[in-house]
N, C-alpha and C positions, 0 to 999 in steps of 0.2 A: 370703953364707954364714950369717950367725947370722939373719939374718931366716928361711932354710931351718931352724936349730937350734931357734930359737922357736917355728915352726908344729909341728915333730915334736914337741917338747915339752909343748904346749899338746895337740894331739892323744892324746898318751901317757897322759896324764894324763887326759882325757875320757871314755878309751875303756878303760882298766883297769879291773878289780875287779866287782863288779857289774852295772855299765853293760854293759863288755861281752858280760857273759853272756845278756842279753836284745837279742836281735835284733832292730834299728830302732824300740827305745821302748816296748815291752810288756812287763813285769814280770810275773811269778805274784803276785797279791795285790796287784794296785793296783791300786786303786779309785779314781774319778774322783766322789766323793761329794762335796757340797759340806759344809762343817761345819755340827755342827747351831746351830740358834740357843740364843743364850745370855741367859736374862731376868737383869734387871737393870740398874742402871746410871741416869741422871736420863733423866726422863719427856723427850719430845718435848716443843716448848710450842705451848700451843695459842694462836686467834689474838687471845685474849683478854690474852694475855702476852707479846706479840709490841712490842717498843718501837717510838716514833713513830718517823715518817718521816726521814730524814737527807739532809739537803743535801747534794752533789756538786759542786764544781766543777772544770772539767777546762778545763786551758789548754793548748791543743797544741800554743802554738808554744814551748812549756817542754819539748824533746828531753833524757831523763833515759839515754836508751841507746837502741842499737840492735841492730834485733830479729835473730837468728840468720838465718845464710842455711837453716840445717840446720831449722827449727822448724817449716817445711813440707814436705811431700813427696810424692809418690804412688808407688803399687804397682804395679808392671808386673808380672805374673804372666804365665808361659809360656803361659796358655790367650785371652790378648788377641789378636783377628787381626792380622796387619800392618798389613793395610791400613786398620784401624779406626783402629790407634796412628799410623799416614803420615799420616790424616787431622785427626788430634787433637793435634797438633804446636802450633798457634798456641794452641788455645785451654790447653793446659800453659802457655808461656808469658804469654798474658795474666791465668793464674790467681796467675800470682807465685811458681809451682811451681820450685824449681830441685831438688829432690833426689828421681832415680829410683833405685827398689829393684826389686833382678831378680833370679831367675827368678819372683818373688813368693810370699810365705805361705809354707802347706805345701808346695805342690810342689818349693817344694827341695831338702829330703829326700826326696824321688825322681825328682827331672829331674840327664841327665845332661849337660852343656854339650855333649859331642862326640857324646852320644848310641851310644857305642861298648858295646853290650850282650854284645858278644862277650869284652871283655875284664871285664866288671863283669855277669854273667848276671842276678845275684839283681836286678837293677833293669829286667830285661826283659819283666818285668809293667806297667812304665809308659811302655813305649816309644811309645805314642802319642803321649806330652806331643813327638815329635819330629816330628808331622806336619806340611805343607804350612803348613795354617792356625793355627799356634802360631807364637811368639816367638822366633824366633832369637838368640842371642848377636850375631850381626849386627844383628839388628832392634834390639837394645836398641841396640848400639853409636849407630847411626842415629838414635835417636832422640833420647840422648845428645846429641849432637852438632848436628839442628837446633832444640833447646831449650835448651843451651849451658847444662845442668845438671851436678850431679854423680852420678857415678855410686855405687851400693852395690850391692853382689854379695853373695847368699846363698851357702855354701859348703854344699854335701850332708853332712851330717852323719853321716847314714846309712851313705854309703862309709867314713866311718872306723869305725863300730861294726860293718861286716860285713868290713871287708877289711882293717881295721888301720890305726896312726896312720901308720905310713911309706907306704905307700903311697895315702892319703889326701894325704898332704903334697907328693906327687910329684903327683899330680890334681891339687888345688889351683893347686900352680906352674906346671904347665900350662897352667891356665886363666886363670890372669894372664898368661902369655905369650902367649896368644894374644888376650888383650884389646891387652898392649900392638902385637901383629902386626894389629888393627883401627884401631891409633890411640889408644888411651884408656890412663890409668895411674890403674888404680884404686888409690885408698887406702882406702876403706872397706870389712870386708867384715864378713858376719857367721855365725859359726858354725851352721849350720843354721834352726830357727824350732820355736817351742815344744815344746823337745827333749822336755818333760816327758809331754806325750800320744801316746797309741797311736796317733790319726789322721796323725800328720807320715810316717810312713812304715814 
């Protein structure tokens, strides 16, 4: 139950005031301008100022820490065929890959895990991301499992800023319920993906 009070909360909070008022990340008056440049500041050096060479030595059987499991990872986005990703199984594993992220990127923000366009319309403009040769929630689960990684789940962002934080929150929990009805208990998930651009959805 508070783990339900924290997502409504965090949702509430995301999707109030302004955010809400622009549907799926487009704002009047936002510009995607990059800043301009600012002179000033010390010069580059040239390679005439550039100090000598400097020794290295690196002794590796001197273990200072060990490296994160999380520091690697790859993207699985809903537009990878299945049987691309069936195939590419071993070589995830002998990359040293353990952390897959799903439905991948943008399409987050507008892929629906159940694909249920009747109850969520305004995302029925991307109802292809649900075709044959896309990525199932299954798929991912599958792949999950013979790579014997962790999983991360992208959360539609976009469902909360067109439908509200409660029932974003009920979607959501859904959708971990039925990760764990696959076999999997995600812990990591993430809020949408670059809420800040008009392209996520």
């Amino acid at each position: 139950m508070a783990l339900i009070r924290t997502v409504v909360l965090l949702l509430f909070i995301l999707t109030t005031s302004a955010a809400r008022a622009s549907v799926a990340f487009d704002s009047d008056g936002y510009s995607k301008v990059a800043p301009s440049y600012v002179e000033g500041g010390a010069a580059w050096p040239s390679s005439s100022e550039v100090a000598a060479p400097v020794a290295i030595t690196l002794d590796a059987s001197n273990v200072t820490g060990a490296l994160s499991g999380f520091f690697f990872g790859t993207n699985l986005p809903i537009y990878v065929e299945p049987d691309l990703l069936a195939n590419s199984t071993d070589a995830i594993v002998d990359s040293g890959t353990r952390f897959l992220r799903y439905p991948g990127g943008s399409p987050a923000n507008k892929y629906l895990w159940d694909c249920d366009t009747d109850t969520w319309p305004y995302f029925a403009q991307w109802s292809s991301m649900c075709g044959a040769n896309d990525l199932s929630l299954a798929d991912f689960v599958e792949a999950v499992a013979a790579t014997g990684s962790t999983p991360f789940v992208q959360l539609n962002a976009a469902l909360a800023l067109v439908y509200g934080a409660e029932a974003a929150a009920a979607y959501f929990i859904a959708e971990h319920e039925a990760l764990l009805g696959l076999g999997i208990n995600v812990t990591y998930y993430e809020f949408g993906n670059e809420n800040y651009g008009g392209w996520v959805g």
